[in-house]
C-alpha positions as CSV (number, residue, x, y, z in Angstrom):
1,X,51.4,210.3,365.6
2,X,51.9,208.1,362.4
3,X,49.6,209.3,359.4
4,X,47.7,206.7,358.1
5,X,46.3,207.1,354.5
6,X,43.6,204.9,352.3
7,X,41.0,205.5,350.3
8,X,37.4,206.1,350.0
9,X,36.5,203.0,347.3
10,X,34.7,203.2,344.1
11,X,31.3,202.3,342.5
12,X,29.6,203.2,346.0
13,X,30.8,199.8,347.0
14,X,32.5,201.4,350.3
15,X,31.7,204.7,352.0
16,X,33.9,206.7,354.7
17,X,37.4,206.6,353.9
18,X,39.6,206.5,357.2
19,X,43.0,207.5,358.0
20,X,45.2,207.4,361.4
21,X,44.2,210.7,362.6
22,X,47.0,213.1,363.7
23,X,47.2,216.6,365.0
24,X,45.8,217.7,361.3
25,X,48.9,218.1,359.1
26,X,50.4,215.5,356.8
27,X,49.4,214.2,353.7
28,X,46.5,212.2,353.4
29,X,46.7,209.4,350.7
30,X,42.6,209.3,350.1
31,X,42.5,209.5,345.9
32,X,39.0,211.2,347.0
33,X,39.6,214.3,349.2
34,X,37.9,216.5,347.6
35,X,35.1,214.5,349.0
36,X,35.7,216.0,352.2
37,X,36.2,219.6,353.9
38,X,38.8,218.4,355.8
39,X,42.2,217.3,354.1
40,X,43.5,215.5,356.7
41,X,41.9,213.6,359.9
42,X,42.1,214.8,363.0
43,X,40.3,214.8,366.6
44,X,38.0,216.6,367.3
45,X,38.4,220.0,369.6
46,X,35.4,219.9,371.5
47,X,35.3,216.6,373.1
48,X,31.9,215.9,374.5
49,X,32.5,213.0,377.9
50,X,32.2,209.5,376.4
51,X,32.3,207.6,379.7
52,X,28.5,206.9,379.7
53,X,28.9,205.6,375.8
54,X,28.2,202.2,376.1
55,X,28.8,199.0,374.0
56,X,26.7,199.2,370.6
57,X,23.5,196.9,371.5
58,X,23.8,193.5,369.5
59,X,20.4,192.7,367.4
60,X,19.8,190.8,365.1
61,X,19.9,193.1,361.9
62,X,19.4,192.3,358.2
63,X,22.0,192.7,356.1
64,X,22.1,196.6,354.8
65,X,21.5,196.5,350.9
66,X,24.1,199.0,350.3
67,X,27.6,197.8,351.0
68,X,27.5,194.3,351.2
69,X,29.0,193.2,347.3
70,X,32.4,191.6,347.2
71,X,34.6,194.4,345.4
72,X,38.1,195.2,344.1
73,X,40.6,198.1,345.2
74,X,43.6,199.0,344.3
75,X,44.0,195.4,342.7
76,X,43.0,193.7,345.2
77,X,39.3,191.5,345.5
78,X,38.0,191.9,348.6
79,X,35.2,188.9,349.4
80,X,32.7,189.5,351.7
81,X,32.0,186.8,354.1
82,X,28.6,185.5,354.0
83,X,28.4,183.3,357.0
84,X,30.6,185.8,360.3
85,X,29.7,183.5,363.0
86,X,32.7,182.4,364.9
87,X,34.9,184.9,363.2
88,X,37.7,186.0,365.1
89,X,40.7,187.9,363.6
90,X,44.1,189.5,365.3
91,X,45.8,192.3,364.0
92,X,46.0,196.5,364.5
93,X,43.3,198.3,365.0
94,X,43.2,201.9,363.9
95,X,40.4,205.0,364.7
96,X,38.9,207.8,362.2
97,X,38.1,211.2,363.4
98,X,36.6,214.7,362.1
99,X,37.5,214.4,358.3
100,X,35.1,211.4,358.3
101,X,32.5,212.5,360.7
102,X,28.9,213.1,359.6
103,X,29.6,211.5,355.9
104,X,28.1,208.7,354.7
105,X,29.6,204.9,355.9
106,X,29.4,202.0,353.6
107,X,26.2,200.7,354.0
108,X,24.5,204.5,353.3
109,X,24.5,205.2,357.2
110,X,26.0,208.4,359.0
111,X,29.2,208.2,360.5
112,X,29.2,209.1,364.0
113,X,32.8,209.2,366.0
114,X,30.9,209.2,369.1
115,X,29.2,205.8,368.2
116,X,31.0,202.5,369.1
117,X,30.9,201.9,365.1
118,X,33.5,200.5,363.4
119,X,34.8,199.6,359.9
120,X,35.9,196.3,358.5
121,X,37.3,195.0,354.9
122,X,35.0,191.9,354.3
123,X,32.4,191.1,357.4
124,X,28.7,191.8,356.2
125,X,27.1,195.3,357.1
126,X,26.2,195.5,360.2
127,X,28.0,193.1,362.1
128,X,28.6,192.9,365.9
129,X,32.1,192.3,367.1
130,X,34.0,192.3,370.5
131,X,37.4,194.1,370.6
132,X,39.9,193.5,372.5
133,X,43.1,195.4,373.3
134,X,45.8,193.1,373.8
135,X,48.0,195.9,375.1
136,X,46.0,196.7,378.2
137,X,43.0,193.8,378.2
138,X,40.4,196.6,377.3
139,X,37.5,195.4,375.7
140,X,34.5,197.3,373.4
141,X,31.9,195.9,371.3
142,X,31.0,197.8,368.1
143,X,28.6,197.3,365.3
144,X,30.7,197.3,361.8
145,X,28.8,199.7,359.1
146,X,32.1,200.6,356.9
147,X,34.6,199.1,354.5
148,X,38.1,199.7,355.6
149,X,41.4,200.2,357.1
150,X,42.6,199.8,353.3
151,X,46.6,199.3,355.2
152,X,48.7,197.0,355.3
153,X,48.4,194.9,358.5
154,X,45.3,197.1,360.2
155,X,42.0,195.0,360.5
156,X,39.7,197.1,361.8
157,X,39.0,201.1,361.9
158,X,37.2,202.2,365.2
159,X,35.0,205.2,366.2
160,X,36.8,207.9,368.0
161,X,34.6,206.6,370.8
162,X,35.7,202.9,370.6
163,X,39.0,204.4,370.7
164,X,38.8,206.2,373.9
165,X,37.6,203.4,375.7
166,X,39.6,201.2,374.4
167,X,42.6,203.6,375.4
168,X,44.2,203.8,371.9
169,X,43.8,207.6,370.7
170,X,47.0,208.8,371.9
171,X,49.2,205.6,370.3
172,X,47.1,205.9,367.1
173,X,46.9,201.8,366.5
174,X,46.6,198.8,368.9
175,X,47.0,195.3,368.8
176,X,43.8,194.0,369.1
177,X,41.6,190.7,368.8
178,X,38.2,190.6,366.8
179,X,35.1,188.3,367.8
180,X,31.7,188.6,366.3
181,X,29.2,188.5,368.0
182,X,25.4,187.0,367.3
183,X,22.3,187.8,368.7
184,X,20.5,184.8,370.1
185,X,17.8,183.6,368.0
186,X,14.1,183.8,369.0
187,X,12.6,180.5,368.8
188,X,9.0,181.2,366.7
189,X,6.5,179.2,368.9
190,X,3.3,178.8,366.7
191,X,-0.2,179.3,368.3
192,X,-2.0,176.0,368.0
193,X,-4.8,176.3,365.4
194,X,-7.9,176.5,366.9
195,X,-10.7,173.8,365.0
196,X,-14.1,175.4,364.2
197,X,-15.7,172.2,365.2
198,X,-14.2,169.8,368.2
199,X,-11.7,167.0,367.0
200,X,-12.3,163.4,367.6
201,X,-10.0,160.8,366.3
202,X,-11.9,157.8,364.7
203,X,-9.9,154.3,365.9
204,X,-12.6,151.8,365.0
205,X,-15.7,150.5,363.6
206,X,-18.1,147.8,364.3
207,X,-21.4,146.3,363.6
208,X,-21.6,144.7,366.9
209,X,-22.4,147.9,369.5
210,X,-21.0,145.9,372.6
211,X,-17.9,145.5,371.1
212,X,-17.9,148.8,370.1
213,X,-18.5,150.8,373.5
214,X,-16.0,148.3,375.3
215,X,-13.1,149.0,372.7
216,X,-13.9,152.8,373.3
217,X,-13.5,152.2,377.0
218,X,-10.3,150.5,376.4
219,X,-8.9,153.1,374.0
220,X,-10.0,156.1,376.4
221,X,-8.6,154.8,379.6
222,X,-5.2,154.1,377.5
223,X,-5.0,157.1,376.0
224,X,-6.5,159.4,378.5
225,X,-9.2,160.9,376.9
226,X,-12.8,160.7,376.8
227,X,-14.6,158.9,373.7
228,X,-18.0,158.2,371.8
229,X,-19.6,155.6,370.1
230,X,-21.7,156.6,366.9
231,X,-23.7,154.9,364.5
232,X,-23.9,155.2,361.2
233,X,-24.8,153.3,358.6
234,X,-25.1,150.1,360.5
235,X,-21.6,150.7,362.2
236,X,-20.6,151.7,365.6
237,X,-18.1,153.9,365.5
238,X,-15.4,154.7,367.9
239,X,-14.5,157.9,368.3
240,X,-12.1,159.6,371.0
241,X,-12.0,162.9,372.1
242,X,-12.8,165.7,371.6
243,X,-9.6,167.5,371.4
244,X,-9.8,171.4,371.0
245,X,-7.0,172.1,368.5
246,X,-4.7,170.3,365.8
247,X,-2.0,170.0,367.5
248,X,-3.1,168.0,370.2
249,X,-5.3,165.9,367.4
250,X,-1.8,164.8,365.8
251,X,-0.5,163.8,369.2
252,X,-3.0,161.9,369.9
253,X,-2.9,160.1,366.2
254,X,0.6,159.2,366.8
255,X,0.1,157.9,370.3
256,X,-2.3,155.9,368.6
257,X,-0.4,154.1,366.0
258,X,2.5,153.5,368.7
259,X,-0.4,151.4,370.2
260,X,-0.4,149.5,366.9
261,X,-3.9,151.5,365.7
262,X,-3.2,151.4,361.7
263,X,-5.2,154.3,360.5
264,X,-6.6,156.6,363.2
265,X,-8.0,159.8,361.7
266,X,-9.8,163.3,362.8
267,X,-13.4,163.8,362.1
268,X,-14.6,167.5,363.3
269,X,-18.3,166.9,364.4
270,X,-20.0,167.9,367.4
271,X,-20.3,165.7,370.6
272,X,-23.3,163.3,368.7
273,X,-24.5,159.5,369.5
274,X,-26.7,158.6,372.4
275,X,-25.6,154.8,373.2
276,X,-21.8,154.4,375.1
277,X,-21.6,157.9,375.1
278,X,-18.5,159.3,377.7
279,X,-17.5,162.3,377.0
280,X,-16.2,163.9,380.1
């Protein structure tokens, strides 16, 4: 199998360095091997089944603090993308073994071959992607928590794990076609707020009472609601309702002006007045 060799990063900007892994001999080009007991990668020699491993579960994560700053290797900037949805790359894909496994990723996570994990040079940590083998139509989806490959023409390191099913181990590298995937949001439905006091919605006023306790019967049959006339002051007041939270108080205010009613407004009170009263 073909050795793959990159490097670990610098400045704790990327974690788990990953390399093609071969039968264990070779060199291994990571500037940082010391880091590691191994000195190359390999696969692992106990193989625990993987069949029941399935797809990594797509949430909607924060962004990991660690791991997630644009950065320069080698020469090269690396800019991390800030918005991944719709992102879809092709290219090879490559898988990291033993050397790697149980050191920190990227982000400050544990690297677990057996995880359907994945590294990637520039999506935000942790992102969900779909891989597809374009050999063989397999498809995975994984949940990016490392920088890396750091080699020419390879997009994306997988898990030993994401490997297997992808049918890849024994080649080493796979054509293969990247799609993030995002979790659905949750719409946030807000609880009405509940008024200490019922609502009524003032419409009018009048000094004549008559007039007052028909355009209350008028405005209540149009509107639906019940209504009460009040007096105060030497005004009869119009007043429909009650209503038993805010939200249905500012419905009815703009169903109100769409009847041409200037100002409506809410006034909390308790069901009060004794002449035209209809509250149902």
């Amino acid at each position: 199998m073909a050795n793959k060799a990159w490097c670990y990063g610098a400045l704790l900007l990327l974690g788990a360095c990953s390399s093609t892994p071969d039968s264990g001999t070779g060199k291994s080009g990571d500037s940082q091997s010391g880091r590691y007991s191994q000195q190359n990668d390999a696969y692992p020699v106990d193989v625990p089944k993987l069949d029941h491993v399935s797809d990594a579960k797509v949430t909607n994560e924060p962004y990991s603090r660690q791991g997630n700053r644009d950065y320069e290797l080698r020469g090269q900037f690396y800019k991390v993308i800030k918005a991944p949805q719709g992102f879809t790359q092709e290219g090879y894909a490559s898988w990291y073994g033993t050397k790697f496994h149980g050191y920190h990723t990227s982000n400050g996570e544990v690297y677990d071959m057996y995880a359907m994990s994945g590294a990637h040079k520039t999506l935000p940590l942790p992102s969900f992607v779909r891989v597809t083998n374009l050999d063989n139509g397999k498809q995975v989806v994984v949940r990016v928590n490392d920088r890396g490959p750091f080699h020419q023409g390879r997009i994306i390191d997988l898990s030993y794990a994401a490997a297997y099913k992808l049918d890849m181990l024994k080649k080493g590298t796979a054509r293969v076609k990247l799609e993030v995937i995002t979790a659905p949001q949750k719409e946030t439905v807000l609880a009405p707020l509940k008024a200490t006091h019922p609502i009524f919605i003032q419409v009018v006023a009048s000094s004549d009472q008559d007039r007052a306790v028909d355009a209350g019967k008028r405005y209540a049959a149009l509107m639906g609601c019940g209504y009460q006339v009040v007096r105060d002051q030497g005004l009869y007041k119009v007043q429909l309702g009650p209503v038993s939270d805010e939200l249905k108080a500012e419905a009815l205010i703009e169903k109100l002006k769409g009847q041409g009613i200037a100002r409506p407004f809410k006034v909390y009170a308790e069901p009060q007045g004794t002449d035209g009263v209809n509250i149902p």
